[in-house]
C-alpha positions in Angstrom: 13.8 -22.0 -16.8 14.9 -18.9 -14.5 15.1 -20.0 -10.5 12.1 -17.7 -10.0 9.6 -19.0 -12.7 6.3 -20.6 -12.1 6.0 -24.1 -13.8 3.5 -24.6 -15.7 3.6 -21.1 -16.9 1.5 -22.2 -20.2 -1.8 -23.2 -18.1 -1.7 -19.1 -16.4 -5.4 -18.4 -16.0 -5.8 -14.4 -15.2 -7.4 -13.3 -12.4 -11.0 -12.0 -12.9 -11.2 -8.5 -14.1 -7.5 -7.6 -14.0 -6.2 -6.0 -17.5 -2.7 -7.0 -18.5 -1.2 -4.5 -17.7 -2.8 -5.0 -14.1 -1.4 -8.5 -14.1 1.7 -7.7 -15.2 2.2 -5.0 -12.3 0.8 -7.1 -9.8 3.3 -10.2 -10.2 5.9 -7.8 -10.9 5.3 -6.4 -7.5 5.5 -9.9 -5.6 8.8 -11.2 -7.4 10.4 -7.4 -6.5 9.0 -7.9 -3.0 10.1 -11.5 -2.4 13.3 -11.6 -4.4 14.6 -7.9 -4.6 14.6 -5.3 -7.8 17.8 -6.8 -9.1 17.1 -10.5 -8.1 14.5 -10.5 -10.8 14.0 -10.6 -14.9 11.6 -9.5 -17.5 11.7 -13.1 -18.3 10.3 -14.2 -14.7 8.0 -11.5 -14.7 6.3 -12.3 -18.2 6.5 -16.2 -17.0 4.1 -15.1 -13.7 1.5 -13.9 -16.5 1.8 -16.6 -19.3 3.1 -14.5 -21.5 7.6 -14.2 -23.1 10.0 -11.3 -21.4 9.8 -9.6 -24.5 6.1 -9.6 -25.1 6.5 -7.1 -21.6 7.5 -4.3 -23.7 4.4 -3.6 -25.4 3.0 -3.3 -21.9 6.2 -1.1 -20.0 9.5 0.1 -20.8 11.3 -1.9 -18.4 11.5 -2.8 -15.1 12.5 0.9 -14.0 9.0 2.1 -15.7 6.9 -0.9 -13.5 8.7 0.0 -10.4 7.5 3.8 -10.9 4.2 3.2 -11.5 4.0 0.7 -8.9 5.1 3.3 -6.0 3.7 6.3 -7.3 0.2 4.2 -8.4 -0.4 3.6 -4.8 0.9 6.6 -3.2 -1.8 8.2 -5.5 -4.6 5.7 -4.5 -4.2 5.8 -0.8 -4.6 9.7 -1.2 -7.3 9.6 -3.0 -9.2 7.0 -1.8 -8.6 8.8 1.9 -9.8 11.9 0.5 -12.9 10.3 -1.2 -13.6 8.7 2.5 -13.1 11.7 4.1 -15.4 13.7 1.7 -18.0 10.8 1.7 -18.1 10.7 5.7 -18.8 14.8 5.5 -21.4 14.8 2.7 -23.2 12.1 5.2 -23.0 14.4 7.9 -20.6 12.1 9.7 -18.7 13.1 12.6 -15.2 13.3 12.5 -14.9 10.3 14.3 -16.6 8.1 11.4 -14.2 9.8 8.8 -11.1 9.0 11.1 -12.2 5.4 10.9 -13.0 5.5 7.9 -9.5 6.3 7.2 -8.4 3.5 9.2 -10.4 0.6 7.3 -9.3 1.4 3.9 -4.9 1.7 5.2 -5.7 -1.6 6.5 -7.7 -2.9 3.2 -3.7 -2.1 1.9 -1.9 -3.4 4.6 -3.7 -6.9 4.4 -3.9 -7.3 0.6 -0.9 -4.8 -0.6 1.8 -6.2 1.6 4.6 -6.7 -1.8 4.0 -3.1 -1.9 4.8 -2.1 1.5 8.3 -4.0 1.3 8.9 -2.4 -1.9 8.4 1.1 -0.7 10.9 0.2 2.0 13.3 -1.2 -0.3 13.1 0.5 -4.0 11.9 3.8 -2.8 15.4 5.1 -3.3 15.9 3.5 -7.1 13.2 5.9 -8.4 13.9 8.7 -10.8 14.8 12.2 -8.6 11.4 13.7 -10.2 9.0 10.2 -9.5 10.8 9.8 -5.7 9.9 13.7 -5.3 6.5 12.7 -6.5 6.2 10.0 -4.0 6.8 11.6 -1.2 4.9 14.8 -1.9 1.5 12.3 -2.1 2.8 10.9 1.1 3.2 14.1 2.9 -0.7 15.0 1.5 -2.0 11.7 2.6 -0.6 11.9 6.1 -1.7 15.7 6.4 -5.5 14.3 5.5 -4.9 11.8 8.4 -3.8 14.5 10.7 -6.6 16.9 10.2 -9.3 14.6 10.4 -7.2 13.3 13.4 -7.2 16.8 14.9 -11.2 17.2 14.4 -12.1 14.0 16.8 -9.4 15.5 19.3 -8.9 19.0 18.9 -6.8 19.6 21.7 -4.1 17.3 20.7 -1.0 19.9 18.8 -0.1 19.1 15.6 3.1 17.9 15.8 1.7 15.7 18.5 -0.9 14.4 16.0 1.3 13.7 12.7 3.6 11.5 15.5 0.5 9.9 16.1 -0.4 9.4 12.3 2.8 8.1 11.7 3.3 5.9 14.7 -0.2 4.3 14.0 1.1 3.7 9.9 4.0 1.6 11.7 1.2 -0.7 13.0 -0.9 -1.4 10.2 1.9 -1.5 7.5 4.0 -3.9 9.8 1.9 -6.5 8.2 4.3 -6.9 5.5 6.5 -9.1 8.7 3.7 -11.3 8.8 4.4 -13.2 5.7 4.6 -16.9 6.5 1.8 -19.6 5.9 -0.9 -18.9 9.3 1.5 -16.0 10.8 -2.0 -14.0 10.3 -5.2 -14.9 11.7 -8.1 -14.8 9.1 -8.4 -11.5 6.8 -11.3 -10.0 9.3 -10.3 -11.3 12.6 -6.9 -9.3 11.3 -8.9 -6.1 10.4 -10.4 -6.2 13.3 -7.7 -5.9 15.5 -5.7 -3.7 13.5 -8.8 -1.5 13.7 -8.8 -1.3 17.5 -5.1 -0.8 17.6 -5.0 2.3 15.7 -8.3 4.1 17.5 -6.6 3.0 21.0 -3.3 4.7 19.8 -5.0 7.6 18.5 -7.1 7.8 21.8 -3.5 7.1 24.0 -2.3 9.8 21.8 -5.0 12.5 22.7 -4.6 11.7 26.3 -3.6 14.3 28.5 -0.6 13.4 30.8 
């Protein structure tokens, strides 16, 4: 047995409405986050989800090809889902302000429950193919541009370069979750949102403050 593998690997039961290859990717994603790209097999990968290393190749190439879609998968889906929000709070006939928070409940929806991903990012960003890493940070650029517009519509005064700062001093809040990692280090899930919630306005607010 490898020094990461579940016992009992046999009895895996799969989560409710996750596809294999959703399985596969998500305990792919927590072994890379907890024991490092290199620190971990096919083999302990295909043991998380009951089935043998090699069975993982119908699934994904390798390793390299589950690390790819892992980063640019949520790049993608934290740019779309903030430009759905967005879009959703202006066919409401929402003020900017609802669509700013809107933004802020769904990063913190991924800071609580995507933390592995947030230390891979930091990590295995740089393994990445040239063309996937460009592809990464070209969503990330469009996703913190979203922020800073709809940012710039509940404060118009604040400057632009004054509001990305803000946009990407507030993502250093709700992604430092990922620190938090140990048994109780969080309160509960909503006490959690909660406060992350009021941290980000307040910032954003501090932010738009004139001196």
């Amino acid at each position: 047995m490898s020094a990461h593998e579940p016992s009992g690997s046999s009895t895996f039961s799969p989560p409710a409405g996750l596809s294999r290859r959703e399985q596969i990717l998500r305990e792919a994603s927590r072994l890379f986050a907890a024991h490092g790209f290199h620190g971990v097999g096919v083999d302990e990968i295909g043991a998380a989800v009951g089935i043998s290393g090699p069975a993982l190749y119908r699934h994904f190439a390798g390793k390299d090809a589950m690390l790819t879609e892992l980063l640019v998968g949520i790049s993608t889906r934290l740019r779309d889902g903030g430009q759905q929000r967005v879009a959703e709070a202006a066919e409401a006939g929402e003020p900017a302000s609802a669509a700013l928070e809107a933004l802020v409940a769904g990063h913190i929806d991924f800071a609580i429950d995507d933390r592995d991903l947030i230390t891979l990012h930091d990590r295995e960003l740089d393994r990445l193919p040239a063309d996937d890493r460009r592809r990464v940070r070209q969503l990330q650029r469009q996703y913190v541009e979203l922020w800073v517009e709809t940012l710039r519509g509940v404060h118009p005064s604040l400057a632009p370069e004054r509001a990305r700062a803000a946009v990407h001093a507030v993502f250093g809040l709700l992604n430092s979750t990922r620190r938090l990692s140990r048994p109780n280090a969080l309160p509960d899930r909503e006490e959690t949102a909660q406060l992350l919630h009021r941290m980000a306005l307040a910032a954003f607010t501090e932010a738009a403050r004139q001196d």
